[in-house]
Each structure stands twice: as C-alpha cells, then as structure tokens.
C-alpha positions, -999 to +999 in steps of 0.1 A: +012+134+449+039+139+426+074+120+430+110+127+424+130+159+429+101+181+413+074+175+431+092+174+463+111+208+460+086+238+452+115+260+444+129+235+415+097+231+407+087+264+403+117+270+379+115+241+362+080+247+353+085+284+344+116+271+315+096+244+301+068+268+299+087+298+280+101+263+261+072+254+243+059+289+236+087+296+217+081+263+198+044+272+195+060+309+180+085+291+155+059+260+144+034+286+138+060+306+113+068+277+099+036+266+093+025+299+076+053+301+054+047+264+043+012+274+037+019+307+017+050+293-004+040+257-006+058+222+005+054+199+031+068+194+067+069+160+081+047+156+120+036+129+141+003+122+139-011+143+163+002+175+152-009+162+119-048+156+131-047+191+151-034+209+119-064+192+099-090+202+126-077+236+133-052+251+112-019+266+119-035+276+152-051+247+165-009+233+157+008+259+174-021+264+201-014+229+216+020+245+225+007+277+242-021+254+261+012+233+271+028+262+282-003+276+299-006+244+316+035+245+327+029+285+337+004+274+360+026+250+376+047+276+385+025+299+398+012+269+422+047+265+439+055+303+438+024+298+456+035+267+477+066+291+485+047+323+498+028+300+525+058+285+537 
C-alpha cells in the first residue's frame, strides 16, 4: 500500500502521475535529439552510468526508450486512479 499524500488521494494521484508521465516523454523526445545530433556531428555528452550501459546495449533508443517505458509506467498510474475514481 502506498503512503503519503499520493497514494492516499486518487485524484492527486491521478494528476501527479499523468505530469510526471508527459515529464519524462519529453525528456525521452529531447535525449533522443540530442543523442542523434551527437552521433551525426560528433562529440560527447556526459551520463550516469546507466544511461551510459543502455546507450551501449541499445543505441539512441534503448537511451531514450527507458524514458517512454518510465512514462508508460507513470501513464498507467494514472489510468489506475482515474480508475479508482470512476468506482467511487
């Protein structure tokens, strides 16, 4: 069971969720520009070490797709309190 004012409210919850999911798929849209034009022109970008190891295994796509399964993830979320909210 999830704690704090989140998981207790399906209404915050549901909005919460829904930003922090339209968030990180504009960060998976801009880190996957950036990474292309890195690639085409050259240079380097400094990451942590997982973007890193997910940019070795999988290109620009497996980068920028760990975004859009984050924001899948946070989508769904929201659509499970909208959910929570119909039944109440």
């Amino acid at each position: 069971m999830s704690g704090g004012l989140i998981g207790k409210n399906p209404k915050v919850d549901m909005v919460a969720s829904l930003i922090i999911g339209g968030v990180l798929l504009f960060l998976a849209y801009d880190f996957y520009g950036k990474l292309i034009a890195l690639e085409q022109n050259g240079g380097s970008m400094k990451v942590n070490a997982i973007v890193y190891a997910l940019y070795e295994m999988g290109g620009a796509v497996g980068a920028a797709g760990a975004f859009v399964a984050g924001a899948l993830f946070f989508f769904y979320r929201s659509y499970r309190a909208f959910l929570k909210l119909k039944s109440s």
